[in-house]
N, C-alpha and C positions, 0 to 999 in steps of 0.2 A: 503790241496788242492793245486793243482800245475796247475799253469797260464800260458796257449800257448799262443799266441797272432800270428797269419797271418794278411796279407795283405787285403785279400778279405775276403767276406763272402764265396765266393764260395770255398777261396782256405782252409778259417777254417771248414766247413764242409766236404770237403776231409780229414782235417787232425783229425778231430772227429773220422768219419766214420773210417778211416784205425784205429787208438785206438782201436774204440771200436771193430773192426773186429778183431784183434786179440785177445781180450780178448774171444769172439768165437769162434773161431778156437782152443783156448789153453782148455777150455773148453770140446769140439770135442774132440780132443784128449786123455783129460787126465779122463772122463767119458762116453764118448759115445753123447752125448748129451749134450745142452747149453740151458740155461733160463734167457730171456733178456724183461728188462720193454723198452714199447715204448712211447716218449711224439708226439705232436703235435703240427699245428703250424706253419707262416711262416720259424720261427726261425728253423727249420728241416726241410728245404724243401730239400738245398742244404747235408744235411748228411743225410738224407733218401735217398737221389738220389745214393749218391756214393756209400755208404751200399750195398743197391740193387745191385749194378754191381761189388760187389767182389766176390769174388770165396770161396763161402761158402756153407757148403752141410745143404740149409735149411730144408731138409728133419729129421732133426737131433736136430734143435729150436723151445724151443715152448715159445710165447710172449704173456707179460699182455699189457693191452690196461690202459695207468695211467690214465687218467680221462676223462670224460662226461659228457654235459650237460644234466641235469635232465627234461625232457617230449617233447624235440627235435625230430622229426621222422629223420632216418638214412639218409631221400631224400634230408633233408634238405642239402643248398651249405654251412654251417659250421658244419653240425654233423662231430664228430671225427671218432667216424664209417668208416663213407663214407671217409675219408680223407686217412684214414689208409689201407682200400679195396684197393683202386684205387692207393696207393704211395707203400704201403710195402706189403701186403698181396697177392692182385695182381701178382705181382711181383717176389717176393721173393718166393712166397709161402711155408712158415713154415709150419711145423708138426702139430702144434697147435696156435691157436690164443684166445686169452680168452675177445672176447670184453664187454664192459660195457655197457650192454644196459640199458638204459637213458630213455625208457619207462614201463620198467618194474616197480613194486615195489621199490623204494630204498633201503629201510631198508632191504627188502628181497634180494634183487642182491646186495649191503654191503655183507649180509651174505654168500651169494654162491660165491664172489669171493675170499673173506676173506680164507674160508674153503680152496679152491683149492691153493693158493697162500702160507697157511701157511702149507701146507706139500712140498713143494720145494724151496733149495737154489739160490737164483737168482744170476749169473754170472756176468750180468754188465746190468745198469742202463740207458738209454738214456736219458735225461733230458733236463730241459731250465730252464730261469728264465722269469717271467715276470717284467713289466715293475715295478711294487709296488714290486719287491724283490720276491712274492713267486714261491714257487715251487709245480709242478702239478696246484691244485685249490688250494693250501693251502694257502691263502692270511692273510696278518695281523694282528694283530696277529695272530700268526700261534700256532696249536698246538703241543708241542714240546714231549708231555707225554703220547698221546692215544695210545695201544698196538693193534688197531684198525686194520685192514690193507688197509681197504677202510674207508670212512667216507662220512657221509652229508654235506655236505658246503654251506653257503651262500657266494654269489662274490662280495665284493667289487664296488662301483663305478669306481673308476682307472682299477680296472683287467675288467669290462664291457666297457667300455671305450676304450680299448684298442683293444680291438674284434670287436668294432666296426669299429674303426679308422684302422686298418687291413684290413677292407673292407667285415667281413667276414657275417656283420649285417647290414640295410639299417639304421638305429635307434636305440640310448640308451635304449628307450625302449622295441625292440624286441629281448634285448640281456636278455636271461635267468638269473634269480635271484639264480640260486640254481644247482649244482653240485656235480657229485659223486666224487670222488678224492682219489687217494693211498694216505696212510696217509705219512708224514714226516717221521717217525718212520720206516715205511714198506721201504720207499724210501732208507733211511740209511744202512737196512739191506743187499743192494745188494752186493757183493764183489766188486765190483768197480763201479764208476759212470765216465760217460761220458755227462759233462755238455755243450752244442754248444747256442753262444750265442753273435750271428753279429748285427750290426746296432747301430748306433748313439742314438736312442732311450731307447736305455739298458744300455747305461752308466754308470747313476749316482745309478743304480739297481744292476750294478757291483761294481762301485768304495763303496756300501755300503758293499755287502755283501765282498771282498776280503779286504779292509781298516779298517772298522769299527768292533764292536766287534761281537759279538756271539748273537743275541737276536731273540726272536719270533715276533719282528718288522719289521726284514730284514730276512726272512724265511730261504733262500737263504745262509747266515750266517755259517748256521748249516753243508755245506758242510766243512768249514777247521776244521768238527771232524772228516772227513770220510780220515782213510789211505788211499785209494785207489780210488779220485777223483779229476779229469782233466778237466780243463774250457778251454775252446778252446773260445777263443773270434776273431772279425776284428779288424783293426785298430780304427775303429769309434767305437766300444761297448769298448774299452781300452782306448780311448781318455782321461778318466778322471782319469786315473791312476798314482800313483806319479812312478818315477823307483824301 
């Protein structure tokens, strides 16, 4: 795993976005076509934005949607759905978009995006971490072994908590118990990750996963196996970093 650190939030999801953009474009190139996971998220707000306005022929991308809360309607002001319409889809407008929808069946949308997901190599990864270390839903312990490529997850108090305090929920309790999520496993397999991850509050969520060891405790961890993954942090989500 190899550690940017900028200035701003703003100026490390410019420097996300241009990453990962490349990795798109070399993609383009070198098959015709690019397939790229999308997170969600304050934490992407600023490298969704710059994304969107590079010069990339999204006519030519098609994107997974990594995780959703389970029995949420799309209207809702935090479904990911709705976040991802209005920030990248919108916008960008890709080839293809594979959202998760969060009121269907689970087990049965597991299975249908599962299928679609494991006949294509995925190019590069867009990612984050939460504030408890994991990655997508995958909250602690994490599962490090399922060959799963979506999964059911229960969320933690800290990862609802966090959503709330976000702003994106009025109430601990109106924040959803339960989530669809890429699994770790799936997350790893992309050829490269592009991990964006500002704010003071993500700190001690970095300084675990880039200092400390490898575990299903700190989810997040599991990036320094990946050869080709890049944490783009601020100054403030580095703060707690030794040199």
């Amino acid at each position: 795993m190899r550690v940017k650190i900028s200035g701003t939030s703003a100026e490390c999801g410019i420097a996300a976005a241009t990453k990962g953009g490349s990795y798109i474009r070399k993609a383009i190139r070198a098959k015709g076509h690019a397939t790229i996971i999308l997170a969600t998220g304050t934490s992407q707000l600023e490298m969704l934005g710059a994304l969107t306005r590079m010069e990339i022929d999204w006519s030519r991308v098609t994107a997974f949607h990594l995780d959703e809360y389970i029995g949420l309607p799309e209207s809702h002001p935090a479904s990911f759905r709705k976040y991802l319409r209005e920030r990248f889809v919108g916008l960008a407008k890709p080839s293809r978009f594979h959202f998760i929808d969060g009121e269907a069946d689970p087990h049965t949308e597991c299975k249908r995006l599962g299928d679609l997901i494991s006949e294509l190599s995925i190019d590069v990864a867009f990612i984050g971490i939460g504030e408890n270390g994991h990655l997508a839903f995958n909250d602690p312990p994490a599962d490090f072994d399922t060959e799963e490529p979506y999964i059911v997850v229960k969320l933690d108090e800290a990862c609802r908590r966090q959503q709330m305090n976000e702003g994106w929920f009025p109430s601990l309790e109106s924040v959803p118990s339960s989530a669809i999520s890429m699994s770790v496993r799936q997350i790893m397999k992309s050829e490269s990750i592009v991990c964006t991850v500002p704010d003071r509050r993500k700190a001690q969520a970095v300084k675990n996963a880039v200092e400390g060891p490898v575990t299903p405790d700190v989810p997040a961890s599991i990036l320094k196996n990946h050869s080709s993954a890049w944490l783009y942090l601020d100054r403030d989500s580095s703060s707690l970093l030794g040199e």
